[in-house]
Z-matrix of the N, CA and C atoms (Angstrom, degrees):
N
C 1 1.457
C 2 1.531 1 108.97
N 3 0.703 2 111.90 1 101.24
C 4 1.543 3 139.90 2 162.30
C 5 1.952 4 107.70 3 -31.05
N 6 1.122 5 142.98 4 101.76
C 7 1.462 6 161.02 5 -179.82
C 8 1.908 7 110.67 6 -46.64
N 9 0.782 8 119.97 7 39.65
C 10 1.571 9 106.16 8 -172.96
C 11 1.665 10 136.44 9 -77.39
N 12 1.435 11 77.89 10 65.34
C 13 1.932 12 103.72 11 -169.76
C 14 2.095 13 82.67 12 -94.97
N 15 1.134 14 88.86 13 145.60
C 16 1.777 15 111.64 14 166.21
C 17 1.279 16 88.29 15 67.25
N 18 1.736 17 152.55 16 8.27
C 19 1.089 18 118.49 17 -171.53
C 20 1.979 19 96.52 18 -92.67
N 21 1.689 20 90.03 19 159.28
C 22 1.923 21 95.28 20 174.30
C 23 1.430 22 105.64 21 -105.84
N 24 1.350 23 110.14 22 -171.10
C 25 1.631 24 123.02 23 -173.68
C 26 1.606 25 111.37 24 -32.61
N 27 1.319 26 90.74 25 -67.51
C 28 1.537 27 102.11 26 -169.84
C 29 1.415 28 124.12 27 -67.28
N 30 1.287 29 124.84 28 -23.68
C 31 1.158 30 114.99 29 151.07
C 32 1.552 31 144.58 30 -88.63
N 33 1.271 32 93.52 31 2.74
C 34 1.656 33 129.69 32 177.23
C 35 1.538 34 84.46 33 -62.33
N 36 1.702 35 108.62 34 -70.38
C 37 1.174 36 120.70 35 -144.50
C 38 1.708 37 110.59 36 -76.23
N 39 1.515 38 118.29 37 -42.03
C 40 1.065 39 112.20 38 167.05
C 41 1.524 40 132.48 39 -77.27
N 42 0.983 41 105.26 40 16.34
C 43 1.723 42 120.58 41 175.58
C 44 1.458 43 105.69 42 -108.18
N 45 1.644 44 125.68 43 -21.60
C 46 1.491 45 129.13 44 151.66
C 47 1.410 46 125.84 45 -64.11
N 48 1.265 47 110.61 46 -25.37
C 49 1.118 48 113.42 47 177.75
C 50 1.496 49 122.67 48 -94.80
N 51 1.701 50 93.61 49 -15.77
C 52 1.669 51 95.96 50 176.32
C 53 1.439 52 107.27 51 -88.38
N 54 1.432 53 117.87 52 -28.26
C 55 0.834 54 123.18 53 -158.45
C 56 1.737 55 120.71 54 -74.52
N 57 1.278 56 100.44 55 -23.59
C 58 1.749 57 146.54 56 162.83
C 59 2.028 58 101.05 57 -57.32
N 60 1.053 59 98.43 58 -49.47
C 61 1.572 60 95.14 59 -168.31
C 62 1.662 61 123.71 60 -45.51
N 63 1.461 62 110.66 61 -25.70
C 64 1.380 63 110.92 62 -175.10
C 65 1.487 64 125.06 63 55.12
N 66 1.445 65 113.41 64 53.61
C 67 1.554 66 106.25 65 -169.40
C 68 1.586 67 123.19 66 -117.02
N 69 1.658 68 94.49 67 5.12
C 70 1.603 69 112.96 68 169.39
C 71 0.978 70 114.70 69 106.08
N 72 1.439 71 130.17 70 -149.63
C 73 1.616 72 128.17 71 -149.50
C 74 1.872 73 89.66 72 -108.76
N 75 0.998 74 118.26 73 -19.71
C 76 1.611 75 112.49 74 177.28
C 77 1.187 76 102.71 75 -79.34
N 78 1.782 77 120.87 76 -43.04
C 79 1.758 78 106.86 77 173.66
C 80 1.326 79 131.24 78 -75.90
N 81 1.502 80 114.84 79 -7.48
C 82 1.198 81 135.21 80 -174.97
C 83 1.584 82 108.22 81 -70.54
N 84 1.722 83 99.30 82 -42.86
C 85 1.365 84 90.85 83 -175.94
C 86 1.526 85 106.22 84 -113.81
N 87 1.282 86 108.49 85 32.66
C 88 1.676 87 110.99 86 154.17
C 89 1.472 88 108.49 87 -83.86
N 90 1.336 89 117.85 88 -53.58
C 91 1.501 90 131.13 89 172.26
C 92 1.423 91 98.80 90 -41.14
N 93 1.279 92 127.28 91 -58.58
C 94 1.288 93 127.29 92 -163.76
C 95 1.891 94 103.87 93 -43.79
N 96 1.742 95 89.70 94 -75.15
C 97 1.449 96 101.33 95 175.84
C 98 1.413 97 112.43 96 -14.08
N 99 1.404 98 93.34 97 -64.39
C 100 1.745 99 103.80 98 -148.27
C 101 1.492 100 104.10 99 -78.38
N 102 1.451 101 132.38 100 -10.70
C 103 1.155 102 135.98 101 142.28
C 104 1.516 103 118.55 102 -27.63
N 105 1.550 104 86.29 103 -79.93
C 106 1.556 105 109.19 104 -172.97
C 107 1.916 106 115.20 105 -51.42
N 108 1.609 107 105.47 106 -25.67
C 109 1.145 108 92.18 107 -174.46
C 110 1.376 109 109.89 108 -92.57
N 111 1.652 110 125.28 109 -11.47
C 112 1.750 111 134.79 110 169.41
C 113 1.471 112 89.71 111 -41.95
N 114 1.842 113 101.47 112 -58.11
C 115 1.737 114 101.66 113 -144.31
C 116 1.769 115 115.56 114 -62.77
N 117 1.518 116 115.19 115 -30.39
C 118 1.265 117 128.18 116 176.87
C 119 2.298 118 86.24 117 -65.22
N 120 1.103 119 114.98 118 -77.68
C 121 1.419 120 100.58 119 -168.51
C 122 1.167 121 125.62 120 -40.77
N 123 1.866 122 119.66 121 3.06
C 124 1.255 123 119.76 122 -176.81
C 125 1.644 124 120.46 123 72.57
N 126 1.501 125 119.60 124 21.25
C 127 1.125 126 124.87 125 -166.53
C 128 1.503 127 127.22 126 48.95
N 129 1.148 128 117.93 127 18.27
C 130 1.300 129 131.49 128 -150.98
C 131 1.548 130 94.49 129 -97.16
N 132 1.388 131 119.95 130 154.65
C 133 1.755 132 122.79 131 180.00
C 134 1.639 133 104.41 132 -118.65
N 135 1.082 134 113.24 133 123.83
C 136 1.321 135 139.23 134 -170.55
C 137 1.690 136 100.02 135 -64.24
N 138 1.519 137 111.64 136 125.03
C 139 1.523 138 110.84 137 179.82
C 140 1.606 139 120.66 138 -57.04
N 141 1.583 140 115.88 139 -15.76
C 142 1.391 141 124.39 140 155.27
C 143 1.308 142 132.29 141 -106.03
N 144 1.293 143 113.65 142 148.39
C 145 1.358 144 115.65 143 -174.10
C 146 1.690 145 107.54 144 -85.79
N 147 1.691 146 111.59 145 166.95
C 148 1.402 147 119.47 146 159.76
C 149 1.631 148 111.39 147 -46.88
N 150 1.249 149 117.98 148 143.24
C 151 1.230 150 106.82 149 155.86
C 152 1.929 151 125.52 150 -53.64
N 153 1.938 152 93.26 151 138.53
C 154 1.453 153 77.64 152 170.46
C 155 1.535 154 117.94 153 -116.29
N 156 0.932 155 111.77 154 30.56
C 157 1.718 156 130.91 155 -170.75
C 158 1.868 157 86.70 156 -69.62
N 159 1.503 158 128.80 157 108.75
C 160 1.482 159 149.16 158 168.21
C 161 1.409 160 115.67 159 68.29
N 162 1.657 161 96.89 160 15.10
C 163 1.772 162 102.76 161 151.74
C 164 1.544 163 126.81 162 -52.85
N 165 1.236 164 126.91 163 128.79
C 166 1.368 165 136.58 164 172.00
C 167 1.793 166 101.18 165 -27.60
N 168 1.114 167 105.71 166 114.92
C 169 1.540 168 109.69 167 175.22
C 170 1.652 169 114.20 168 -52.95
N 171 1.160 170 116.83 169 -35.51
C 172 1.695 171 150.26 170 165.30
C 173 1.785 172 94.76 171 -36.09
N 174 1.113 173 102.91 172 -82.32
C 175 1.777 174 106.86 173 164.93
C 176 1.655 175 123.90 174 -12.98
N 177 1.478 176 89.12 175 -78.77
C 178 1.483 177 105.91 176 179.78
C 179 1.723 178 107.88 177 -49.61
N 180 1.068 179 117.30 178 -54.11
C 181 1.539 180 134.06 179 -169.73
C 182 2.081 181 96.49 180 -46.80
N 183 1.218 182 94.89 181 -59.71
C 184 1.395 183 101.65 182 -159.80
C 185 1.610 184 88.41 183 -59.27
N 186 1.428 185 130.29 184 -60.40
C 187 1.100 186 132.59 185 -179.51
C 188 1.473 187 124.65 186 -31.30
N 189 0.932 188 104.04 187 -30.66
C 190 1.819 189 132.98 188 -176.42
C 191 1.414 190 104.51 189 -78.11
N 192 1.612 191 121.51 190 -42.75
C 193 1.179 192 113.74 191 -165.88
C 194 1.679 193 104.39 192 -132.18
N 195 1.551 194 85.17 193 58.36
C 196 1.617 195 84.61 194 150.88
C 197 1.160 196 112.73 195 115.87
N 198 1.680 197 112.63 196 -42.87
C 199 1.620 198 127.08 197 -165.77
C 200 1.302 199 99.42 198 45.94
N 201 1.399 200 124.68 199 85.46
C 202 1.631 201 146.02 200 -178.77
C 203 1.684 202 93.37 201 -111.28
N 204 1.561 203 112.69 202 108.92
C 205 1.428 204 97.06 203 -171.03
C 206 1.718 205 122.10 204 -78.43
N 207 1.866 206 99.68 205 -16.54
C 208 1.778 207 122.32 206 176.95
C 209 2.012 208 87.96 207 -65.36
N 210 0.867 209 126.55 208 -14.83
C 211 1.483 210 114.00 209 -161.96
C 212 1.587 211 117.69 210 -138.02
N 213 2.117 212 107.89 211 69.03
C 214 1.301 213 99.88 212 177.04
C 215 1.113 214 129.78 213 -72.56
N 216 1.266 215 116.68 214 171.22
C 217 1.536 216 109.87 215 -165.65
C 218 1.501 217 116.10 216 -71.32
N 219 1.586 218 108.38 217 169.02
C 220 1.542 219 95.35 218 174.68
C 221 1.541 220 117.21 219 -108.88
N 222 1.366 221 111.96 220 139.38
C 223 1.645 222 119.71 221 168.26
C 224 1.418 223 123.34 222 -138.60
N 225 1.349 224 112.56 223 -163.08
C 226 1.578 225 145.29 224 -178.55
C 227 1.869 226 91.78 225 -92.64
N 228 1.111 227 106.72 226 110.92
C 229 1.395 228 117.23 227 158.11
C 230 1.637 229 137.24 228 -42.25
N 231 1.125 230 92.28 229 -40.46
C 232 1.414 231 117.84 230 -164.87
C 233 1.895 232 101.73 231 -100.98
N 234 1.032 233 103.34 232 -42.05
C 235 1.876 234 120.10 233 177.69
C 236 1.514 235 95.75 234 -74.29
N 237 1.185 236 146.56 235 -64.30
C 238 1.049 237 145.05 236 167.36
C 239 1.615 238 133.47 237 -25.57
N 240 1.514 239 104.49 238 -69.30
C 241 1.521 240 128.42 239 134.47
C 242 1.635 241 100.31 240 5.15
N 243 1.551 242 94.66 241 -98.46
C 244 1.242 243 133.29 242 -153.03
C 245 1.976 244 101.62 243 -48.58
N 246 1.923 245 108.42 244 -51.86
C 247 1.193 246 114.10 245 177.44
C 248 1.404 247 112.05 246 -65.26
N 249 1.367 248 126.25 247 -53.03
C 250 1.686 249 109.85 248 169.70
C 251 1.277 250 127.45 249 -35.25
N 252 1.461 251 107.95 250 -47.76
C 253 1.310 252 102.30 251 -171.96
C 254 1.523 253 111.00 252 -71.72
N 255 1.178 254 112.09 253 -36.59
C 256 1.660 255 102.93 254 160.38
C 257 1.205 256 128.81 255 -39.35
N 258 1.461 257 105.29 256 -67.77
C 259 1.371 258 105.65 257 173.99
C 260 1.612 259 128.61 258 -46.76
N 261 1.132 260 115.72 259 -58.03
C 262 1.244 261 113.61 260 166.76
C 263 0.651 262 113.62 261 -43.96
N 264 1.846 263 135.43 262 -71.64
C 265 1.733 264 115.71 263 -168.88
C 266 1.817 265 106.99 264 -42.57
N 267 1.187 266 120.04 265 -48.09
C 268 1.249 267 129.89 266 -177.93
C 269 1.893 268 111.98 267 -26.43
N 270 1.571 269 96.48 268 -57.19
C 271 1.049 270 107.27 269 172.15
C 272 1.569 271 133.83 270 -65.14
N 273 1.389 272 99.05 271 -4.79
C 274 1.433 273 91.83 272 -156.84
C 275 2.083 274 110.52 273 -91.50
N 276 1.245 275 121.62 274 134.33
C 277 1.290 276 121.18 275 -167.24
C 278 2.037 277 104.99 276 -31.64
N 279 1.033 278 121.57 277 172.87
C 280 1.137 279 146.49 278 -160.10
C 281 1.766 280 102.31 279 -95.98
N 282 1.667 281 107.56 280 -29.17
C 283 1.684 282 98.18 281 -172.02
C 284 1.312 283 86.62 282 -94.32
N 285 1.170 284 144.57 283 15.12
C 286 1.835 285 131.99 284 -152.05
C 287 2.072 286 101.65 285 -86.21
N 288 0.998 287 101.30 286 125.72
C 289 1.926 288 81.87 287 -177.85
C 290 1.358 289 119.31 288 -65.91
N 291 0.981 290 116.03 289 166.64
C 292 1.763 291 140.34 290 166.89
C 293 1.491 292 123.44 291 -111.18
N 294 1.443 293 103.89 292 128.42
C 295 1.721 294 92.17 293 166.72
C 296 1.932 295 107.61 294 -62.04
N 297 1.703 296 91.69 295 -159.03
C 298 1.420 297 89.06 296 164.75
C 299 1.233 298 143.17 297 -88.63
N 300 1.768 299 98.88 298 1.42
C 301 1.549 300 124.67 299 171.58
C 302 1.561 301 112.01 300 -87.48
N 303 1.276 302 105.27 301 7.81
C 304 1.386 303 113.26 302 -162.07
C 305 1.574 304 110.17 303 65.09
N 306 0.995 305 129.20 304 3.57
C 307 1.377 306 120.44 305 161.34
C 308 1.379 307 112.34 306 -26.54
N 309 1.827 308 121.12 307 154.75
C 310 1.740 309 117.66 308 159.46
C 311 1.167 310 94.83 309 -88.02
N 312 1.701 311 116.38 310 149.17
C 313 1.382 312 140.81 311 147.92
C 314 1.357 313 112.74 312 -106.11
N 315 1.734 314 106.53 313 162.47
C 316 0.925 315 104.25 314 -169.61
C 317 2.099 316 113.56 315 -90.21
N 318 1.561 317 102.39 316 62.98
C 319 1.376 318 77.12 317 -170.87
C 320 1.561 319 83.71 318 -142.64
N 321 1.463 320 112.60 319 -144.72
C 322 1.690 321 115.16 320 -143.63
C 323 1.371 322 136.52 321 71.57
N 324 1.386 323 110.97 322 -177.72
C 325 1.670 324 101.55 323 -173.15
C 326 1.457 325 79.24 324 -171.94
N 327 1.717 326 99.94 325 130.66
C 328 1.427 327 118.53 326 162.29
C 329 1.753 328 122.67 327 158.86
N 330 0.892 329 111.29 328 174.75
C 331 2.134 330 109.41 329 -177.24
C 332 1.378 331 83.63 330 -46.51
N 333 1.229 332 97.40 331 146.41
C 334 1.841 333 115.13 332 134.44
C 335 1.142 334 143.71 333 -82.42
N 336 1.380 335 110.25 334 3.39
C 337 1.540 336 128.90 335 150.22
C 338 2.129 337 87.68 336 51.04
N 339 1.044 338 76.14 337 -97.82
C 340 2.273 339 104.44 338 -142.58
C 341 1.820 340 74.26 339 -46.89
N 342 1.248 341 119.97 340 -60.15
C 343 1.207 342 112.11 341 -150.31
C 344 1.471 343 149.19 342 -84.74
N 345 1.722 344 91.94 343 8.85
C 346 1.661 345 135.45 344 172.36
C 347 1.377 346 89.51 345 -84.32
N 348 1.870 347 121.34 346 104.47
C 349 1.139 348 123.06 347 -165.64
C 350 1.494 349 84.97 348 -177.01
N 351 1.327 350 129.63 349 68.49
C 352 1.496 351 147.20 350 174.22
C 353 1.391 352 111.95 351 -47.30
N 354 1.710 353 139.68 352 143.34
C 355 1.265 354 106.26 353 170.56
C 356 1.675 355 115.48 354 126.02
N 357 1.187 356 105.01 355 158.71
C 358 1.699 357 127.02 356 176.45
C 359 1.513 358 99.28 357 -61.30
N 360 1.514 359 127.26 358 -26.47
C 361 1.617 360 116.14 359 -177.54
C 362 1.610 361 94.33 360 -124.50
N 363 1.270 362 130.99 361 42.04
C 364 1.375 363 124.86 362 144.56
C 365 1.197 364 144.27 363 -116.51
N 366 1.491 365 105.52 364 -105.02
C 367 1.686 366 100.00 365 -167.11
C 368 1.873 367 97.52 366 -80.12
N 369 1.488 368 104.76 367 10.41
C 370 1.809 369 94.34 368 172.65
C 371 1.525 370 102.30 369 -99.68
N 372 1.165 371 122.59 370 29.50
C 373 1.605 372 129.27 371 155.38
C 374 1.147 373 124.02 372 -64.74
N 375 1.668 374 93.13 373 -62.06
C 376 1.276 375 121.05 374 -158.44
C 377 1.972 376 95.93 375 -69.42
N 378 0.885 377 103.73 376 -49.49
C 379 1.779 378 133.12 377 -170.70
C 380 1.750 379 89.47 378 -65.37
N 381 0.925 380 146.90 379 -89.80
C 382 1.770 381 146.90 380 143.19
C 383 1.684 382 91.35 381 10.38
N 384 1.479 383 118.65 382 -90.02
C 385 1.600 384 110.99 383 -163.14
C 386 1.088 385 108.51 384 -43.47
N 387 1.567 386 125.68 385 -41.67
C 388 1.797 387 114.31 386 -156.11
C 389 1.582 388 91.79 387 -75.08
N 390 1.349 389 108.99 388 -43.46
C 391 1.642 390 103.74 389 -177.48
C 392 1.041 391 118.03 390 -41.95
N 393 1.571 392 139.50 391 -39.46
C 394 1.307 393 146.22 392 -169.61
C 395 1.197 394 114.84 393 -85.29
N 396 1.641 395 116.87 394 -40.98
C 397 1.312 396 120.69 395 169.30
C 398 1.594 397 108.87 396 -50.82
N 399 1.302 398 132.14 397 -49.85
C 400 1.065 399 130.30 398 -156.03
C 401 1.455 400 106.81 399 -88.65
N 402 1.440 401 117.75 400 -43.36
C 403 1.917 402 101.83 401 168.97
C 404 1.870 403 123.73 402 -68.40
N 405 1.671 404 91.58 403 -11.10
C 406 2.160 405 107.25 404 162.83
C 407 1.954 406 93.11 405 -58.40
N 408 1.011 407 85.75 406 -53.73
C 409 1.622 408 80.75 407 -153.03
C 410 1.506 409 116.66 408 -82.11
N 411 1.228 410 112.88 409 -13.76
C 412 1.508 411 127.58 410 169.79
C 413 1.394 412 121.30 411 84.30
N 414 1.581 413 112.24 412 -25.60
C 415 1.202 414 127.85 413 -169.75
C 416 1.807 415 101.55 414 -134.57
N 417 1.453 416 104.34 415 151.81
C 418 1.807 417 106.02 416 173.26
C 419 1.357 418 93.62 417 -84.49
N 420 1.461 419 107.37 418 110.28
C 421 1.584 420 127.56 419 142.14
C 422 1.361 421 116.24 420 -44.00
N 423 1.050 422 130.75 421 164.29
C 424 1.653 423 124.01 422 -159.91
C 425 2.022 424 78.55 423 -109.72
N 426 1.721 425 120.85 424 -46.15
C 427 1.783 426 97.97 425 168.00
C 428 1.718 427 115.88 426 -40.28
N 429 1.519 428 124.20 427 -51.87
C 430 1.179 429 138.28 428 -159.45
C 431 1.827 430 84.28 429 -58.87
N 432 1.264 431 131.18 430 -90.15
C 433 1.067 432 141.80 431 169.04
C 434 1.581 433 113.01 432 -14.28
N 435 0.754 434 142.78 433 19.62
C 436 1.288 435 134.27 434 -135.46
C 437 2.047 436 98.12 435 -173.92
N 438 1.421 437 96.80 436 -54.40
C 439 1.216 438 101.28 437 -177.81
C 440 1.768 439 100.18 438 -83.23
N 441 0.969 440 124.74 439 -4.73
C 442 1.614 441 130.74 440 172.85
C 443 1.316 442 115.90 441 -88.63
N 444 1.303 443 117.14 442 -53.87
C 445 1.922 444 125.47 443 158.83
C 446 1.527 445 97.09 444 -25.16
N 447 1.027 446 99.16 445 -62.22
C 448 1.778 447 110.39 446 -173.57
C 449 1.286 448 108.60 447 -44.17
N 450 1.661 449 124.69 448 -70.31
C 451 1.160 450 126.83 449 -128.37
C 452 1.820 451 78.52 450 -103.88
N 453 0.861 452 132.32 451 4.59
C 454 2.033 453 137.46 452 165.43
C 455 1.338 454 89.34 453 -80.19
N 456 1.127 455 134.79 454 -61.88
C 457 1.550 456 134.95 455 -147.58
C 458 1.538 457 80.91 456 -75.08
N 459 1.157 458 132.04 457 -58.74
C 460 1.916 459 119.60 458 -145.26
C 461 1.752 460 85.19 459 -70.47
N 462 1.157 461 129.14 460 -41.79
C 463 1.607 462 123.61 461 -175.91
C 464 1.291 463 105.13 462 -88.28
N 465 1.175 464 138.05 463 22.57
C 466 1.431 465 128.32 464 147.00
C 467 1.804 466 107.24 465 -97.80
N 468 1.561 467 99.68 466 -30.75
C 469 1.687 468 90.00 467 167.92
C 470 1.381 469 119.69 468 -88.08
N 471 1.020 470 132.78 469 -15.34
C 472 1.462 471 134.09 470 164.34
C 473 1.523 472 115.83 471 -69.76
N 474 1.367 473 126.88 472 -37.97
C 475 1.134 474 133.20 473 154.96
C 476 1.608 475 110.88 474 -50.38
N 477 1.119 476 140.69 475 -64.56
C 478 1.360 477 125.70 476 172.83
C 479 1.721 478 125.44 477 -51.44
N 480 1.759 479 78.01 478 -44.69
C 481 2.165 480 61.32 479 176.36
C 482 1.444 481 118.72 480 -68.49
N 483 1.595 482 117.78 481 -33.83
C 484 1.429 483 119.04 482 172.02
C 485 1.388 484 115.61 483 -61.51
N 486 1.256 485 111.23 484 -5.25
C 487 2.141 486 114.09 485 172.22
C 488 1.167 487 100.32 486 -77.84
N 489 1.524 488 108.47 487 -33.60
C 490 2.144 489 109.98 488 -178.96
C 491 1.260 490 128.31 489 -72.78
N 492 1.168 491 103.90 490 -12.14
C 493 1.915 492 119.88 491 -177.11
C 494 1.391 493 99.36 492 -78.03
């Protein structure tokens, strides 16, 4: 059970909705992470947002109207998919490796720069899309699964450097 002393609206609310997703013991402890790393930021929302340069248009929309967490937005499954994963790589620091498809791996070493973005317009975006992707699709896709490995590893390293501050 998860501690939710000092938390406010917005993380109340997007931790219901993650918490709702049902995506197993790898999403369980992405949520965790990304808990743990609000609570070190003091729950506090960063005066800038994530980048939205090939964010799911779906995102923005919901953002626009309200951020109602009973009411995700509606899309294209497959278009959606396709724009997260853009975006994210998009996002991801500059030392982060690549296969030879340019795929992300999980390796490198360095700041996270872009993605230290605390807050109602950050890393609970990213955490929001996978959620949606995964109650679209009903079932963990082995991409969905896959894009979570990922997004555990970038919040297990963001969590350490934010232990160093």
């Amino acid at each position: 059970m998860i501690n939710r002393d000092g938390w406010n609206k917005w993380v109340n609310d997007g931790y219901t909705v993650l918490e709702g997703c049902g995506g197993g013991a790898g999403w369980d402890n992405a949520v965790t992470l990304w808990t743990e790393l609000e609570r070190l930021y003091r729950f506090e929302t960063s005066s800038s947002a994530l980048p939205t340069k090939g964010r799911p248009a779906a995102v923005g929309a919901w953002t626009k109207c309200g951020r109602q967490p009973a009411k995700p937005p509606k899309f294209e499954l497959q278009q959606f998919v396709n724009d997260w994963e853009v975006w994210w790589s998009a996002l991801a620091p500059a030392w982060r490796q690549r296969d030879k498809d340019g795929q992300l791996v999980q390796g490198g070493d360095g700041p996270w720069g872009v993605l230290v973005h605390p807050g109602a317009n950050g890393f609970l975006m990213v955490m929001l899309g996978l959620a949606w992707w995964r109650q679209k699709e009903g079932v963990a896709s082995l991409r969905w699964v896959n894009a979570v490995k990922d997004v555990e590893w970038v919040l297990s390293g963001l969590l350490a450097e934010a232990k160093t501050k």
